[in-house]
N, C-alpha and C positions, 0 to 999 in steps of 0.2 A: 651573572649566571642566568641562563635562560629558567630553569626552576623558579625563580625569584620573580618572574615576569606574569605567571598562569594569573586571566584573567578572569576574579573568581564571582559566581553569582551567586555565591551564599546569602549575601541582602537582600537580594530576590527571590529565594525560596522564603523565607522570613514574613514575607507579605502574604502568602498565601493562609487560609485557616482553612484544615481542613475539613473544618464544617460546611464552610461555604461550597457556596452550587457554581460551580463555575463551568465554564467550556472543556469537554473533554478534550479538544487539541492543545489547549495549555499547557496539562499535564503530561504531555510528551516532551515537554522541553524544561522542565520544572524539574523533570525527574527522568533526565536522558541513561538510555540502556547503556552498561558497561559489563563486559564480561564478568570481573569482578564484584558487582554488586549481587549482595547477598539476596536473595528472592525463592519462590515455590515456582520451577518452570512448571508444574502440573496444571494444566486448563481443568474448569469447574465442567460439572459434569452437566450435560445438557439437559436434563430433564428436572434437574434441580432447581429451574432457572422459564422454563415452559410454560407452568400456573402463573408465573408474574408477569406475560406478556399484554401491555396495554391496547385493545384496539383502537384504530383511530374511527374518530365518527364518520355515519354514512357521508356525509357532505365534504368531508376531509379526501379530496382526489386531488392529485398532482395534475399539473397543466399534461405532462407526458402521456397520461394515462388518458385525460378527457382527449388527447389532438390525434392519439392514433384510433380512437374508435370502441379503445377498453371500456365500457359503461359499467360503472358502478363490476367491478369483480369480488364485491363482497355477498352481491346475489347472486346465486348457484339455478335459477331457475331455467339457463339457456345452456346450463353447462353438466354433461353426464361425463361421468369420469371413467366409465366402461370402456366408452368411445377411445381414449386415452391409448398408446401400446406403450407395451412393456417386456422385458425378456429375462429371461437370466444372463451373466455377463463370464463368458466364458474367454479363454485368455489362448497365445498362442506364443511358444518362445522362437523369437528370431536372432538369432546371435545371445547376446548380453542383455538383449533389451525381453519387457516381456507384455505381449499385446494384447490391446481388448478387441475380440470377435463379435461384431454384432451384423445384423442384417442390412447397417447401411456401410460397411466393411470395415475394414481394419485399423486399429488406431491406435499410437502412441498416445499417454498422456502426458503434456507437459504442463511446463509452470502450475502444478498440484502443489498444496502441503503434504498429500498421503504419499510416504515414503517409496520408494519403487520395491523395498521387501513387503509393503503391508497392500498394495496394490490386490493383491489376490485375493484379502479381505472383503475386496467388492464383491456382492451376489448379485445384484437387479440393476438392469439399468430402464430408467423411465425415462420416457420422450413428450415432452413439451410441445405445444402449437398454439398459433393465436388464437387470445381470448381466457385462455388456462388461467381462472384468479391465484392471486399470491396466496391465498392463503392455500390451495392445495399445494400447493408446496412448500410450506409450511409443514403440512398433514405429513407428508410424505416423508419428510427429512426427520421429522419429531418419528413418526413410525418406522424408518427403518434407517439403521444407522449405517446400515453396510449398503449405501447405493449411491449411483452417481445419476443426477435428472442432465438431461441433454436435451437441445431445442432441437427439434424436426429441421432438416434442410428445408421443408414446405414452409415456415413459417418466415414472420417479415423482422428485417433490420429494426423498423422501432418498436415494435410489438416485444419484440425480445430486450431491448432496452426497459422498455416502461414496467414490463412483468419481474424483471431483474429488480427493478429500483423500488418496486411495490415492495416486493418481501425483505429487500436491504433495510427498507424504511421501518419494517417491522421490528425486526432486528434491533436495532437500534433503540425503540420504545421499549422496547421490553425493558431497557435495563435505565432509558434517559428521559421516557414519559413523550408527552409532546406540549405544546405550546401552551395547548387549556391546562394540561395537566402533566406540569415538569416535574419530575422524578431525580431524587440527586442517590446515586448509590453509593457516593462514601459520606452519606451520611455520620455513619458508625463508626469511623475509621479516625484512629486517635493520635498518629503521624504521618506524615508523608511519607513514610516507607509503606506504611499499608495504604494507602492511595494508588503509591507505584504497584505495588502489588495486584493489590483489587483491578485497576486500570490495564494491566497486562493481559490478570487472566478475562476480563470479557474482552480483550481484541482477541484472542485465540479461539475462544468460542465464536466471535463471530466471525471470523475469517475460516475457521475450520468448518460452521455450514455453508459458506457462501462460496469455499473453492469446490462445492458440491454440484454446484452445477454451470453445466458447461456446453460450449460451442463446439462445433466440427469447424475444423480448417483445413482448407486440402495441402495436398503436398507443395504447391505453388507460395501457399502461405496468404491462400488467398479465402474469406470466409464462404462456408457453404450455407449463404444463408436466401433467402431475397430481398428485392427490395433496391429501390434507385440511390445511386450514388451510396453504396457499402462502401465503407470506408478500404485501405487496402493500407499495412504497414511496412517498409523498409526492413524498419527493428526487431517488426516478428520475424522476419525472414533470415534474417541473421540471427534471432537467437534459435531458429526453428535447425538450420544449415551452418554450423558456426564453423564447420571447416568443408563446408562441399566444395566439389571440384566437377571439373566438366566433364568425369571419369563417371561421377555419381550417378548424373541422368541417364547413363547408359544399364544402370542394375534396376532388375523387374523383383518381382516377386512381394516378398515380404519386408525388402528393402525400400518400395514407392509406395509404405501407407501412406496414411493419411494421420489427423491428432486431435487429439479433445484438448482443450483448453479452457480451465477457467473463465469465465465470464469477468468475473476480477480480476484477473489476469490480463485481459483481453483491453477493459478499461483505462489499465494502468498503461498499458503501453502507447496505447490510443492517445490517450490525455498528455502523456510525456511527450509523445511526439506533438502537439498542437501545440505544447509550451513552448520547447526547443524551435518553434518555427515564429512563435508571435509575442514570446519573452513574458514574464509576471511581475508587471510597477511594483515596485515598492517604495511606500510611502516614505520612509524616513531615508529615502535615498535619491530626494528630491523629487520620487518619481518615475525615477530612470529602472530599468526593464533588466532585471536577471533572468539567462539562458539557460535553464538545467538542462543536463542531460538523462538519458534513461537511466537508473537504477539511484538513483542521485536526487535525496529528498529534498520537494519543489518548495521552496516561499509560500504555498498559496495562501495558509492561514498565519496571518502575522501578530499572532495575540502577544506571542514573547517577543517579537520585536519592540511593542509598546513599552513592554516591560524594560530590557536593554537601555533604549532609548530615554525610559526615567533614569535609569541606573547611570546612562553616558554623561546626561545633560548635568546630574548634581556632583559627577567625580570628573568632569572634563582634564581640571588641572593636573589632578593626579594620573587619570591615567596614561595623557601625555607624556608626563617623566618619564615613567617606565616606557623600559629598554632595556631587551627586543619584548616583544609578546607574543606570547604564544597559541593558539586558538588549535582546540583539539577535539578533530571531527568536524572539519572544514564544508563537507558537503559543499554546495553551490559556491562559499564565501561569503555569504552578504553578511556574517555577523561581522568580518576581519573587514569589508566595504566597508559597514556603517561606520568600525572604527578611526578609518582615513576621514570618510564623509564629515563624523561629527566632531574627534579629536584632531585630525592632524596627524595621525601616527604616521611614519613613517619606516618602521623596523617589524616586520608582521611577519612571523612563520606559521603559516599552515599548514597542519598535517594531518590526513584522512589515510585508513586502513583500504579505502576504495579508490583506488587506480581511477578508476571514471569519477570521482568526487575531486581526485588534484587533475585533473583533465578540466573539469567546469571550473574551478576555480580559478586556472592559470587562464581560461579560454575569457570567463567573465572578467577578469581582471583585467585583460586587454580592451574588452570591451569598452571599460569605464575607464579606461586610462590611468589606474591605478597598479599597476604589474610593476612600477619600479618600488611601491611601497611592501609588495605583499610575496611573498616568495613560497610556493605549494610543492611540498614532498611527501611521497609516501609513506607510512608509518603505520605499525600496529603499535600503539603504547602498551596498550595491554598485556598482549604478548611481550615487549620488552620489560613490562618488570615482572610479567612470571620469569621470565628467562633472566633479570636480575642487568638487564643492558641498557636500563632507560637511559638512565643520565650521559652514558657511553655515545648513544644513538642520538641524541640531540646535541650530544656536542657537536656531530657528525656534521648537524643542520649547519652551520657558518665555513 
């Protein structure tokens, strides 16, 4: 029975204390989201969370910051923030959709967390330019909840990079410290369910200010920003146009905005597409290079692979026996890899709730020459045991 096969990492939750300070990317795999697990989806509230942001020392600048020209943006002496525009964010409905009217024109927003009902909650929107320190926007996000900051078309491709990664970095201290002075916030926390928990709600908080501010992209899908060799994506353009037609470029109006997009947003797709083109080694896989594809969480931080990896090297024999195994929420494959790589398995079903997750994985598996060990279908588990069809649905898999 395939039941009998779930490859389990209970031993490896086991090693973790959750006293210890450890890497917050471990704990996404330590303690992976399932519909069904019990949790508070409520994000902490932002200002509860504001007094404990650490700054970093004056001498603490990013190489990004010192190469595009940024000097020290923790002094305000060359920067007046009057100079700065700003508007109210006033909106316009075009069919279904409902748009932001501003003075550098018309704009859908996409890839947002703000729901397209809570969208009108915006009041102000602020515009950015080179040089703007991180911490005003900080100020700005901490003082008004209801805004969205946006870069100026006048401003440059890495200036708007470096100002982005300045206040991310902040972010981040606030809740992880920094190098002089590391900060662990589950400290307090007296199981890994409130690790998972704690862990949660500061990524909502911090993805919730950080999808705050955002880029213009024109209709081309191309950015409106300056600056030599702007990057230009495929993937935005498909996700921008997922069904245009050559009918489309013929309609004017309200139909040929334009679109704000996260800066995060923006990144993510960026980064995916460089991966899908130049692949991410991984170590316990002698090396050899997995392809993600977009939406399809990448290898990059391989702390749980280490992990695994002890876990493969002291149960090799055993977990050979077993037949078939089943690995659930395949993403990429490289956990269902390592097990060919290190065991020899031979009998592997893969099943991912993401279409583009059994997409990389049948696509990697041919890569590595392992597609006749690994076999990837679609599947909600989840859904099949609310719906009470699990075991029905996997018999399905042979």
């Amino acid at each position: 029975m395939l039941r009998k096969a779930f490859l389990s990492l209970g031993k490896m939750t086991k090693l973790v204390n959750p006293r210890t300070s450890l890497p917050y990317p471990v704990l996404n795999v330590l303690f992976p989201y399932t519909n069904n697990y019990y949790f508070s989806t409520m994000p902490t509230k932002a200002q509860e969370h504001e007094n404990e942001i650490v700054v970093e020392d004056e001498e603490d600048i990013s190489d990004d910051e010192e190469s595009t020209g940024i000097k020290k943006q923790r002094s305000q002496r060359h920067f007046n923030e009057e100079t700065l525009q700003q508007e109210e964010c006033k909106f316009v409905e075009a069919g279904d959709k409902l748009l932001i009217k501003s003075h550098f024109g018309l704009f859908e927003l996409k890839g947002s967390l703000i729901p397209q009902e809570k969208i009108k909650n915006i009041k102000t929107l602020y515009y950015l330019r080179d040089g703007v320190p991180s911490n005003y926007v900080r100020k700005i996000l901490k003082a008004d909840p209801h805004c969205l900051v946006i870069f100026e078309p006048s401003s440059h491709y890495p200036n708007m990079r470096a100002i982005y990664r300045s206040y991310q970095k902040k972010l981040y201290m606030q809740f992880y410290g920094t190098k002089k002075k590391p900060r662990n916030p589950f400290k307090n926390c007296k199981s890994n369910k409130e690790i998972f928990n704690l862990s949660r709600r500061i990524k909502i908080q911090i993805k919730s200010l950080l999808t705050r501010i955002c880029i213009i992209v024109n209709y081309d899908a191309s950015l409106r920003i300056r600056g030599e060799n702007v990057p230009y994506s495929d993937t935005l353009k498909s996700l921008l146009h997922p069904e245009k037609t050559a009918k489309d470029d013929t309609k004017v109006g309200f139909y040929k905005h334009d679109y704000l997009i996260p800066v995060s947003y923006w990144q993510g797709i960026h980064s995916s597409d460089q991966w899908e083109k130049a692949g991410i080694p991984v170590e316990f896989l002698g090396g050899k290079k997995i392809y993600p594809l977009y939406s399809v969480w990448p290898p990059t931080n391989q702390h749980y692979l280490t992990l695994l990896n002890d876990y493969l090297e002291e149960n090799k024999d055993i977990i050979k026996a077993k037949k078939p195994i089943l690995e659930i929420g395949s993403g990429t494959g490289v956990l269902s890899f390592m097990l060919v790589h290190k065991c020899g398995c031979k009998d592997i079903y893969a099943i991912d709730s993401n279409i583009k997750a059994v997409e990389c994985t049948r696509y990697n598996a041919q890569i590595l020459d392992v597609a006749g060990a690994i076999k990837a279908f679609p599947m909600d588990l989840v859904q099949s045991v609310n719906e009470k069809k699990s075991e029905e649905n996997l018999k399905k898999l042979k």
